[in-house]
C-alpha positions as YAML, in Angstrom:
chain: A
units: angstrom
residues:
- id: 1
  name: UNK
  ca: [-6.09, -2.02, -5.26]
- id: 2
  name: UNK
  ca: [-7.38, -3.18, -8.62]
- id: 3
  name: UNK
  ca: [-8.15, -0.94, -10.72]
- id: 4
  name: UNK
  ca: [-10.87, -0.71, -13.84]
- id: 5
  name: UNK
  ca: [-10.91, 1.67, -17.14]
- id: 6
  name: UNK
  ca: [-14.08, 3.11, -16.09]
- id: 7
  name: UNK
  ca: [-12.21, 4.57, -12.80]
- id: 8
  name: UNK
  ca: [-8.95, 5.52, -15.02]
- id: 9
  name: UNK
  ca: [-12.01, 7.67, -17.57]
- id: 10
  name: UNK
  ca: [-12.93, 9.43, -14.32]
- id: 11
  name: UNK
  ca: [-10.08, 10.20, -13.49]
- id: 12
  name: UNK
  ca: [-9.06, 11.76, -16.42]
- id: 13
  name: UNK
  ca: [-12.32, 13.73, -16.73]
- id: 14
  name: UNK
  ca: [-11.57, 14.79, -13.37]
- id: 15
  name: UNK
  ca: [-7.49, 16.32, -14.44]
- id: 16
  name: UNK
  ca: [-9.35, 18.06, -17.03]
- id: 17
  name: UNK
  ca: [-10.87, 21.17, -15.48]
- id: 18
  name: UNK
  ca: [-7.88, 20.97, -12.67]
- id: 19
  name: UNK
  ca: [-4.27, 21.48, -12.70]
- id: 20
  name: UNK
  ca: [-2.28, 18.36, -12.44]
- id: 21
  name: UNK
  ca: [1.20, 17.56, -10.68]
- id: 22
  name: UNK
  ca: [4.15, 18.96, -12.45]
- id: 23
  name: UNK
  ca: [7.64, 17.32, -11.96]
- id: 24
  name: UNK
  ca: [10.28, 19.38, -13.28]
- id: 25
  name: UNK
  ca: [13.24, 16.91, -12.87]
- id: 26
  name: UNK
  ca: [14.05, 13.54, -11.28]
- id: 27
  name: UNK
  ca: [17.35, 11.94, -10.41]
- id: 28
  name: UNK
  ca: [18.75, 8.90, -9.15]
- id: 29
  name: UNK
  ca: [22.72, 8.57, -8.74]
- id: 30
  name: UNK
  ca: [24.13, 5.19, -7.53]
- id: 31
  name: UNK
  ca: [26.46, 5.37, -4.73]
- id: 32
  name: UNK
  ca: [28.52, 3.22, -2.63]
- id: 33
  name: UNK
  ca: [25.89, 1.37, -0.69]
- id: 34
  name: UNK
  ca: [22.90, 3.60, -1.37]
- id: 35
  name: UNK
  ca: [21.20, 5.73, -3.98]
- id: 36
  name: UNK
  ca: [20.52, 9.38, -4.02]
- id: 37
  name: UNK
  ca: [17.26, 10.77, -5.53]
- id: 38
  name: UNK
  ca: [16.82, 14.28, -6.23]
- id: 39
  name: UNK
  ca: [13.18, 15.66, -7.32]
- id: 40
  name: UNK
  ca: [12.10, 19.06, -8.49]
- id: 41
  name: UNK
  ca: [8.52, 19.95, -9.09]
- id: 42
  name: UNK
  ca: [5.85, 22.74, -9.26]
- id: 43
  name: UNK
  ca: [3.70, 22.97, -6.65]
- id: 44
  name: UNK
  ca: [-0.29, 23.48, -6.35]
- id: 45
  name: UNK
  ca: [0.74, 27.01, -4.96]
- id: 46
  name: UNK
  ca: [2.68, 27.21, -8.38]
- id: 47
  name: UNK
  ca: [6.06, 27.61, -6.27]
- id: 48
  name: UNK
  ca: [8.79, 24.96, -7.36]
- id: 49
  name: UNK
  ca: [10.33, 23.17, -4.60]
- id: 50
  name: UNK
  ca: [13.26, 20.78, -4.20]
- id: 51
  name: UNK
  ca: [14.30, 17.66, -1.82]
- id: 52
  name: UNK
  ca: [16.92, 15.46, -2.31]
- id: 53
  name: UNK
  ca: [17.76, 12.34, 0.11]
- id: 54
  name: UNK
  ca: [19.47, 8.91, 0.28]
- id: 55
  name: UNK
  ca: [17.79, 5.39, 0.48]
- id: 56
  name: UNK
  ca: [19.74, 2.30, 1.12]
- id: 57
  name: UNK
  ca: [20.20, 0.18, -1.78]
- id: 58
  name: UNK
  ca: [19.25, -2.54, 0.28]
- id: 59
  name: UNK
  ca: [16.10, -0.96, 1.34]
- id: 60
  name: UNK
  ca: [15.07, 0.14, -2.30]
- id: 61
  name: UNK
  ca: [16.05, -4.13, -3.47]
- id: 62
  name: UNK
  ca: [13.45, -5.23, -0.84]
- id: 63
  name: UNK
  ca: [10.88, -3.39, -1.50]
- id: 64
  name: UNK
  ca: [11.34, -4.05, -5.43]
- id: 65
  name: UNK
  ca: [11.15, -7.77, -4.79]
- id: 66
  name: UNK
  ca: [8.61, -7.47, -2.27]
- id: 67
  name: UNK
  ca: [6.77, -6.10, -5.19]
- id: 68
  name: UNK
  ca: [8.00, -8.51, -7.94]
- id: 69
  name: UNK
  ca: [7.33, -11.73, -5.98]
- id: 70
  name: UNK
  ca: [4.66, -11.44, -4.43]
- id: 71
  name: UNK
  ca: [1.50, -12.83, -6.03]
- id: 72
  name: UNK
  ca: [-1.65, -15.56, -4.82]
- id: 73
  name: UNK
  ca: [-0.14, -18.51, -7.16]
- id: 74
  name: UNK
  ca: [3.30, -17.84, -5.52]
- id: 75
  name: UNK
  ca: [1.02, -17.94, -2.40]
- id: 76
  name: UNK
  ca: [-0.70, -21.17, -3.16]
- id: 77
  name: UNK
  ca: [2.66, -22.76, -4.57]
- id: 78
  name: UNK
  ca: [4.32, -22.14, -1.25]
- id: 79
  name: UNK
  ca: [1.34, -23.59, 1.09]
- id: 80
  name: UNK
  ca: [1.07, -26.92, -1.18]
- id: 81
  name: UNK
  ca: [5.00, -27.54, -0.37]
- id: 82
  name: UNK
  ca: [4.62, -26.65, 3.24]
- id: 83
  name: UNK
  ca: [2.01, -29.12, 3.29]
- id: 84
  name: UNK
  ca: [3.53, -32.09, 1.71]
- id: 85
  name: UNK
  ca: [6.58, -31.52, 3.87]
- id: 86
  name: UNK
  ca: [3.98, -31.47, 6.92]
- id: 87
  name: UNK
  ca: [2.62, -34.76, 5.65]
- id: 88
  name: UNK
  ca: [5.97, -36.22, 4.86]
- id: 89
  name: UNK
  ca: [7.14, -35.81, 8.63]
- id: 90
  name: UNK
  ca: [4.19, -36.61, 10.32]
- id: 91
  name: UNK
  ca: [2.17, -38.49, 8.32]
- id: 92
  name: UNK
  ca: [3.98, -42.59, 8.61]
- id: 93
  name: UNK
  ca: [3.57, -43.05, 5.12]
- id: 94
  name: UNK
  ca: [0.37, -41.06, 4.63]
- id: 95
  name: UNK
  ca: [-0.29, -39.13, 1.27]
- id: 96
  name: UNK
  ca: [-1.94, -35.74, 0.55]
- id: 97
  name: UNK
  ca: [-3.95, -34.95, -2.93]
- id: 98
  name: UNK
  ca: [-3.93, -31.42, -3.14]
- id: 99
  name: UNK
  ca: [-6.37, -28.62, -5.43]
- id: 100
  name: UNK
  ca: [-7.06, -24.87, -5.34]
- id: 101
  name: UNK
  ca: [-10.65, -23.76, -6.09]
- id: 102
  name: UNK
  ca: [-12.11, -20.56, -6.00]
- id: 103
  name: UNK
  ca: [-11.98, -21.16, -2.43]
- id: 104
  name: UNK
  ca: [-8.56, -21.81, -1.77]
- id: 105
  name: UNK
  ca: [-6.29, -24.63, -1.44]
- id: 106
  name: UNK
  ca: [-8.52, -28.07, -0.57]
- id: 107
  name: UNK
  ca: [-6.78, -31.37, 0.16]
- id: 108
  name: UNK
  ca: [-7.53, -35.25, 0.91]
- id: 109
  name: UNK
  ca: [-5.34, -37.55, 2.99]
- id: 110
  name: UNK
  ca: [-5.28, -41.29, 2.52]
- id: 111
  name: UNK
  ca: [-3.83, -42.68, 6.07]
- id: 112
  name: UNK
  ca: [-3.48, -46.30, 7.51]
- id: 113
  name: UNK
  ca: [-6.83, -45.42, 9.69]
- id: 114
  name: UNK
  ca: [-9.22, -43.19, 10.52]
- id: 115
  name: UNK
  ca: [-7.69, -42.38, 14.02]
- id: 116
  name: UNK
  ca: [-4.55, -41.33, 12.10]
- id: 117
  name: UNK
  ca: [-6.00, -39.62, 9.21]
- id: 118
  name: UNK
  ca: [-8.05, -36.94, 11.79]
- id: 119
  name: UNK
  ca: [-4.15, -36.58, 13.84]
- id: 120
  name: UNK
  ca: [-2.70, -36.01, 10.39]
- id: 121
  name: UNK
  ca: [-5.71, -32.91, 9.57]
- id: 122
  name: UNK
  ca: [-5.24, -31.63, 12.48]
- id: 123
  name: UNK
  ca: [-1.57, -31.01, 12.14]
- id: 124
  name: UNK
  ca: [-1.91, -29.99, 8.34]
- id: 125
  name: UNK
  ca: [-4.89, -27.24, 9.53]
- id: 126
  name: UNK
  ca: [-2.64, -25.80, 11.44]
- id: 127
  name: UNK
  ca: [0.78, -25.63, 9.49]
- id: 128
  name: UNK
  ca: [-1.54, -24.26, 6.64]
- id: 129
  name: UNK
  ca: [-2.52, -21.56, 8.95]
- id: 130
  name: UNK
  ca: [0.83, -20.90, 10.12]
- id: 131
  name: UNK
  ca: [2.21, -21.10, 6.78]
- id: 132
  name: UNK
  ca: [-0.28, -18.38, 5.01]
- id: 133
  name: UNK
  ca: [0.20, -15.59, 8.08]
- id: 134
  name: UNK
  ca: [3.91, -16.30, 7.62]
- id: 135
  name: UNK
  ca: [3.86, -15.58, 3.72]
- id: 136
  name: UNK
  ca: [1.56, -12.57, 3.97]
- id: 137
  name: UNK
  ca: [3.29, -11.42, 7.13]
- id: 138
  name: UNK
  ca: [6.06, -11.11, 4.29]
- id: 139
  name: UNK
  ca: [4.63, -9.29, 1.54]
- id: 140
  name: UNK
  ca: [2.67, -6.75, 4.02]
- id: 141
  name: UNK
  ca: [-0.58, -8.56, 3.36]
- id: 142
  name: UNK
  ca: [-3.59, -10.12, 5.84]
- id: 143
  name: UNK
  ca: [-6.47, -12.19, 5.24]
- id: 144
  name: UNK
  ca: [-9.93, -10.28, 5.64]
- id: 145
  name: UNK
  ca: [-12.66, -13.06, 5.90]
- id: 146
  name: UNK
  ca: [-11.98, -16.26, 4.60]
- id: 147
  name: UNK
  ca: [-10.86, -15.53, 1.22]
- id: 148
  name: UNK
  ca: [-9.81, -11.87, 0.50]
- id: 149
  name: UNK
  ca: [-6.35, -10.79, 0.35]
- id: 150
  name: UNK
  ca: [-6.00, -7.47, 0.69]
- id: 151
  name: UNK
  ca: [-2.40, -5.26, 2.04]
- id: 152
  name: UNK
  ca: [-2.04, -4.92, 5.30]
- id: 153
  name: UNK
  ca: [-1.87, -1.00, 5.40]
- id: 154
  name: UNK
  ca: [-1.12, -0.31, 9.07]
- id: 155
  name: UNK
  ca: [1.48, -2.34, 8.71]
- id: 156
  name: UNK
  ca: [3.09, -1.77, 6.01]
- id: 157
  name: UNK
  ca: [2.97, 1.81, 7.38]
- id: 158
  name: UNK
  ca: [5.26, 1.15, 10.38]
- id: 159
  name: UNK
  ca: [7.46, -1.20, 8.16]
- id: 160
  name: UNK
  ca: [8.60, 1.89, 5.86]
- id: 161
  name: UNK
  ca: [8.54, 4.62, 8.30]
- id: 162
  name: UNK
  ca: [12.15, 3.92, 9.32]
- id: 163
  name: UNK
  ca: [13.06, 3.27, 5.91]
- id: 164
  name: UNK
  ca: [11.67, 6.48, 4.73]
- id: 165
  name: UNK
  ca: [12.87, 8.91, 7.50]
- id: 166
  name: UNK
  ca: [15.55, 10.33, 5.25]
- id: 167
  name: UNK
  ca: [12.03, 11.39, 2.97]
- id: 168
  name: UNK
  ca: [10.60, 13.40, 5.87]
- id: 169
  name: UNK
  ca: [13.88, 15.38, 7.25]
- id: 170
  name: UNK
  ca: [14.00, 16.17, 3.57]
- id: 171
  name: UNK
  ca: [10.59, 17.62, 3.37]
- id: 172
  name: UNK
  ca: [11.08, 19.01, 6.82]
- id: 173
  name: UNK
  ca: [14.69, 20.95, 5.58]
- id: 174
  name: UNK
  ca: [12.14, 22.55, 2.39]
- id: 175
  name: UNK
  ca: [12.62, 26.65, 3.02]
- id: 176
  name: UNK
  ca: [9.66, 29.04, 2.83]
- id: 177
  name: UNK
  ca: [6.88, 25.91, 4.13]
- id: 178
  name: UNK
  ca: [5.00, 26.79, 7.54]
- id: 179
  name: UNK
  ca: [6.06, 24.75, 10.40]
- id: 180
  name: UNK
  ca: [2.37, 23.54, 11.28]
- id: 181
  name: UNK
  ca: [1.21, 20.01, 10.71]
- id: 182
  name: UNK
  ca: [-0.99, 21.23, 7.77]
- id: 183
  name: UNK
  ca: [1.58, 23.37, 5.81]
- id: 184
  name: UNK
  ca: [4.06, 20.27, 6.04]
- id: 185
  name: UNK
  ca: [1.54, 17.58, 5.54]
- id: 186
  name: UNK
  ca: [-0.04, 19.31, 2.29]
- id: 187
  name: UNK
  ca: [4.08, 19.45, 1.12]
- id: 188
  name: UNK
  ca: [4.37, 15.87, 1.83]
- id: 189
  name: UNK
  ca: [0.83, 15.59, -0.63]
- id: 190
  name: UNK
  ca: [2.23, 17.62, -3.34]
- id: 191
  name: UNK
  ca: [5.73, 15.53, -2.98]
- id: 192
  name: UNK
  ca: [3.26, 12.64, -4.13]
- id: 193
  name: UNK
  ca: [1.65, 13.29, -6.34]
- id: 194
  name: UNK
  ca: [4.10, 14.90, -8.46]
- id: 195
  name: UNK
  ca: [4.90, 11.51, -8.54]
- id: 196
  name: UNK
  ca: [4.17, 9.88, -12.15]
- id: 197
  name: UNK
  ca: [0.81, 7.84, -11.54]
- id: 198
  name: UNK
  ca: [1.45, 4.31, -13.25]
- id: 199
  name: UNK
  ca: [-1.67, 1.34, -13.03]
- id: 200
  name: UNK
  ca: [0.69, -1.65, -11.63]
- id: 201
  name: UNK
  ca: [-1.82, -4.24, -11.44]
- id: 202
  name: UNK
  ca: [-0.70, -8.02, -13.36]
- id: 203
  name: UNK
  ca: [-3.80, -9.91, -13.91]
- id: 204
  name: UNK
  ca: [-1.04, -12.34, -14.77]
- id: 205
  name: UNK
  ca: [0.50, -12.35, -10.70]
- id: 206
  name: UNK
  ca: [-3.13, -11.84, -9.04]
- id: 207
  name: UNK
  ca: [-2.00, -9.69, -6.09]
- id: 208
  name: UNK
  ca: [1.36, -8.07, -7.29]
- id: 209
  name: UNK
  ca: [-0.21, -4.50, -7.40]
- id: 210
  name: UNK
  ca: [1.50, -2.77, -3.88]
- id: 211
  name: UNK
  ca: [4.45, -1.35, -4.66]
- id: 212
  name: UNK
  ca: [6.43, -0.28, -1.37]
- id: 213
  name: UNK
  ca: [8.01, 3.26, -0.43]
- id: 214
  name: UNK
  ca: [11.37, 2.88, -1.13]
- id: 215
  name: UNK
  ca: [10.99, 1.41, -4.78]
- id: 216
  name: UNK
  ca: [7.86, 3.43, -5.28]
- id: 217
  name: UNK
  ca: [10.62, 6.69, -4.87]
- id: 218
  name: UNK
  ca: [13.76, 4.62, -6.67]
- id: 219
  name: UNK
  ca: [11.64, 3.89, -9.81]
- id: 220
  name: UNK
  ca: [9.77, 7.28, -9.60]
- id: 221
  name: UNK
  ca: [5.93, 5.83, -9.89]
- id: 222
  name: UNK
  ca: [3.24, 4.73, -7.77]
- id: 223
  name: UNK
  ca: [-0.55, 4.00, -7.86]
- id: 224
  name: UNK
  ca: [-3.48, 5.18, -4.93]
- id: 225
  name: UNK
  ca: [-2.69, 2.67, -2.00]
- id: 226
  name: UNK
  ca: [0.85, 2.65, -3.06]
- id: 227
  name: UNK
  ca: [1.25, 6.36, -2.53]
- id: 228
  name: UNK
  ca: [-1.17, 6.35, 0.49]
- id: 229
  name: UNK
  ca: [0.97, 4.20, 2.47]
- id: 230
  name: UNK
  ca: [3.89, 5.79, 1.74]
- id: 231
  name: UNK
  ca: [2.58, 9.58, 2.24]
- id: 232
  name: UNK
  ca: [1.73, 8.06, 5.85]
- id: 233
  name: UNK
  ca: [4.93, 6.73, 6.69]
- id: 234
  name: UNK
  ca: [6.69, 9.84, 6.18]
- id: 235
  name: UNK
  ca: [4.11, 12.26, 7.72]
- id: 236
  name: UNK
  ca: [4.08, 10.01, 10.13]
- id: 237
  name: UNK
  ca: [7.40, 10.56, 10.84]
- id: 238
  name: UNK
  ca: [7.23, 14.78, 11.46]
- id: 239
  name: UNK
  ca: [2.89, 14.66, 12.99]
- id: 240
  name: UNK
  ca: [3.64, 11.63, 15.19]
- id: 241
  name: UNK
  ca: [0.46, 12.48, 17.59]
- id: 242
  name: UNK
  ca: [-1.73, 12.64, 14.29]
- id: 243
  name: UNK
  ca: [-4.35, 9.23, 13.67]
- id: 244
  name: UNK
  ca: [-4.54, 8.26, 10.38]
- id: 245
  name: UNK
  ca: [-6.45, 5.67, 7.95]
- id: 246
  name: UNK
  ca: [-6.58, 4.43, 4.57]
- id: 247
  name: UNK
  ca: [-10.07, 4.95, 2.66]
- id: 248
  name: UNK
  ca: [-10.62, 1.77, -0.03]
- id: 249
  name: UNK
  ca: [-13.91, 2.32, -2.28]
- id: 250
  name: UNK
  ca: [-14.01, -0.11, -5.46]
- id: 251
  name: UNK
  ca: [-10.95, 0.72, -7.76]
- id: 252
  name: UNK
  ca: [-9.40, 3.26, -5.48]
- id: 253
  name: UNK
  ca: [-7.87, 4.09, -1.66]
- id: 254
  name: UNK
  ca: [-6.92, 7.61, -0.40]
- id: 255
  name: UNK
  ca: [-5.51, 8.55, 2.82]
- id: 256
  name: UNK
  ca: [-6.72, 10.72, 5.54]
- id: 257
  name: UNK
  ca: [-5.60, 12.39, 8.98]
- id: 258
  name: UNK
  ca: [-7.24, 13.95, 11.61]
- id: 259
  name: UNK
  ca: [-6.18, 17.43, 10.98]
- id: 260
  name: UNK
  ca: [-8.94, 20.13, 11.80]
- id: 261
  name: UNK
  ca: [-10.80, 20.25, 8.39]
- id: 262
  name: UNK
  ca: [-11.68, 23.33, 6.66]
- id: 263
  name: UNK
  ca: [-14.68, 24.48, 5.45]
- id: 264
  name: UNK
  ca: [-15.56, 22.90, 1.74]
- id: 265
  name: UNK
  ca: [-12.93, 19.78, 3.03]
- id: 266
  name: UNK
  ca: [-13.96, 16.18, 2.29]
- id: 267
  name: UNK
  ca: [-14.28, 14.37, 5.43]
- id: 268
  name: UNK
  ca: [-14.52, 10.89, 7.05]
- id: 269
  name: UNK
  ca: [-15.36, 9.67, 10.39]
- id: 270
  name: UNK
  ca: [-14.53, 6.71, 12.57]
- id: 271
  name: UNK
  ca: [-13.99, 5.79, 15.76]
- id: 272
  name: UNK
  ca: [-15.19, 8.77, 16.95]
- id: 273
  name: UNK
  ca: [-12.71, 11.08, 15.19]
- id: 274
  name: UNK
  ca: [-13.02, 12.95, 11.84]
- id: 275
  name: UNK
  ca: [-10.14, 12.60, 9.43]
- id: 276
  name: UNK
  ca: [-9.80, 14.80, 5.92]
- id: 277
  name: UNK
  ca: [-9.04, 13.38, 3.25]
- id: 278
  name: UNK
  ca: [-5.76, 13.24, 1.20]
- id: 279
  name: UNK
  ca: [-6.05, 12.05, -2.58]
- id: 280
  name: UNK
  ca: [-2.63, 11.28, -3.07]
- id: 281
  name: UNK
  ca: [-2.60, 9.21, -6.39]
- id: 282
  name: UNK
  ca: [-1.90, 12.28, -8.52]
- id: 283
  name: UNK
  ca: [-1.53, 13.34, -11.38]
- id: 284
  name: UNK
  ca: [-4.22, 16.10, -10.03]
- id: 285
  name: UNK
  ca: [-2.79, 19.06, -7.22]
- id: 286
  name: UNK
  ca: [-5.70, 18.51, -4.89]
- id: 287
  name: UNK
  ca: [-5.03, 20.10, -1.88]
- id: 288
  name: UNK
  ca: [-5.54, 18.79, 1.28]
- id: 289
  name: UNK
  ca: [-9.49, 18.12, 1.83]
- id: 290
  name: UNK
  ca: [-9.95, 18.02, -2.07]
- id: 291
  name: UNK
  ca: [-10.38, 14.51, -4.03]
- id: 292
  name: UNK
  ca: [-11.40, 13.47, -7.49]
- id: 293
  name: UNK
  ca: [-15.09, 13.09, -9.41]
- id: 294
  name: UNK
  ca: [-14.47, 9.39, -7.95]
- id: 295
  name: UNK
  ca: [-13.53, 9.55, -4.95]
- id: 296
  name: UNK
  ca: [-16.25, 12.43, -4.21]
- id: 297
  name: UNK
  ca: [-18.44, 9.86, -4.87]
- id: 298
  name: UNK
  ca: [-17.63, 6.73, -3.11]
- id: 299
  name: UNK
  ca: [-17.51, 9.46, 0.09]
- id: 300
  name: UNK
  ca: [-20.92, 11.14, -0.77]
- id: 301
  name: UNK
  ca: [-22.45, 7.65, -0.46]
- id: 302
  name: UNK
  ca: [-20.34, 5.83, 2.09]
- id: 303
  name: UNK
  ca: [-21.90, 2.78, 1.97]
- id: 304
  name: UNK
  ca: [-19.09, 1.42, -0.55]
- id: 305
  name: UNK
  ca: [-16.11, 2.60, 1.73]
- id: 306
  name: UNK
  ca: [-14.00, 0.86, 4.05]
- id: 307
  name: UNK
  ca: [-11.98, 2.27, 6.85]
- id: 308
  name: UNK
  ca: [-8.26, 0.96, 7.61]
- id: 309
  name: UNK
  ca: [-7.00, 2.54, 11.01]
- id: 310
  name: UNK
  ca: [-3.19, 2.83, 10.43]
- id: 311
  name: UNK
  ca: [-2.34, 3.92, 14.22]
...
């Protein structure tokens, strides 16, 4: 999600009254094959926990160049090759011109006739269409309308929940936490946001601003959707009957399950089912049902929210 100064100010204004995430100690030892992370932190209840757990080193490399790579001019780059190579098989000596606008990636053919220049189109529509679900297939990312790129939260979701199982049985193995979804879900919160918050977006890479699960943990930092997704996956993992969706508002996303909410709990509904809210960004301890000035506000109204079912 891109993110502004003005929603940074509010968010500070909003840690100011409250008490925010304290970590007390990271660590990350390389083994053979894998890493092990150890965190320690204070929680909202002002008890200090403890997990530790291994990720695969290969996990934690694809995820960091999932992150690194991905961007729309890498997007665009990738499209105008797979087009010229459409072009250079099919085309009998045809030629492309190809230009991006604030549209997206336009393009002229110059063909022997007419009757070949509409075969040629026809074929380069459709490898362009193939070609861009392929690419954000690969970086976790869809296509909303004609021109937004957005992640792909569902399923990104399901793509770290194996990845991240070794997260939850950790959580699950904490001592002294109830065994109910909401006593382990708001431990899986507090595990988050204790996180250190860090703005990722490069107006440089357009796009490169999703950082997933297993680096998010390896490099211990994270923004909103970032965390949001990754919260899921591994609460996911121990509530598996539980729906869940991602809340975007301008600047921002939270997550939310359909846990019975509690009076004073910010809600949303859709689809017929109510789902609290989960502010998961940090560096605040809200508890489950609590969010930021922000947030609050973008809920209050609704009309600037969008809804992302993730099961």
């Amino acid at each position: 999600m891109k993110r502004g100064g003005a929603v940074l100010a509010a968010l500070i204004v909003f840690c100011a009254g409250v008490a925010e995430a304290q970590q007390l100690d990271f660590k990350r030892i390389s083994r053979s094959g894998d890493e092990l992370l150890s965190y320690r932190w204070k929680g909202a209840e002002h008890h200090d926990h403890a997990v530790a757990f291994t990720l695969t080193r290969d996990a934690i490399k694809e995820a960091e160049a999932s992150f690194r790579e991905f961007s729309m001019d890498a997007m665009w780059r990738t499209l105008e090759l797979d087009l010229r190579d459409e072009v250079e098989k099919f085309g009998n000596g045809a030629r492309i011109n190809l230009s991006r606008n604030i549209e997206g990636l336009r393009w002229t053919l110059q063909a022997r006739d007419q009757k070949s220049a509409d075969l040629l189109s026809q074929k380069v529509t459709e490898r362009l269409e193939k070609s861009q679900q392929s690419y954000l297939r690969t970086y976790l990312r869809r296509m909303v309308g004609e021109r937004r790129v957005m992640v792909d939260f569902a399923a990104a979701a399901s793509a770290m929940q194996s990845p991240l199982r070794a997260v939850a049985k950790a959580l699950g193995d904490v001592p002294d936490v109830g065994n109910d979804d909401r006593d382990r879900i708001a431990l899986a919160l507090g595990f988050f946001q204790e996180i250190p918050y860090a703005v990722l977006e490069d107006k440089q890479r357009r796009g490169g601003d999703f950082l997933p699960g297993p680096a998010l943990l390896a490099q211990n930092r994270g923004d909103c959707d970032s965390k949001a997704v990754a919260l899921a996956a591994v609460i996911k993992t121990f509530t598996r009957w539980r729906k869940f969706v991602v809340v975007t508002m301008p600047g921002h996303a939270i997550l939310a399950v359909d846990l019975p909410a509690q009076q004073g709990e910010w809600i949303v509904r859709s689809g017929g089912r109510q789902y609290v809210a989960l502010e998961a960004a940090g560096p605040v301890m809200a508890p489950i049902g609590n969010v930021g000035n922000v947030t609050a506000k973008y809920l209050r109204d609704a009309r600037e929210i969008e809804i992302w079912p993730l099961n």
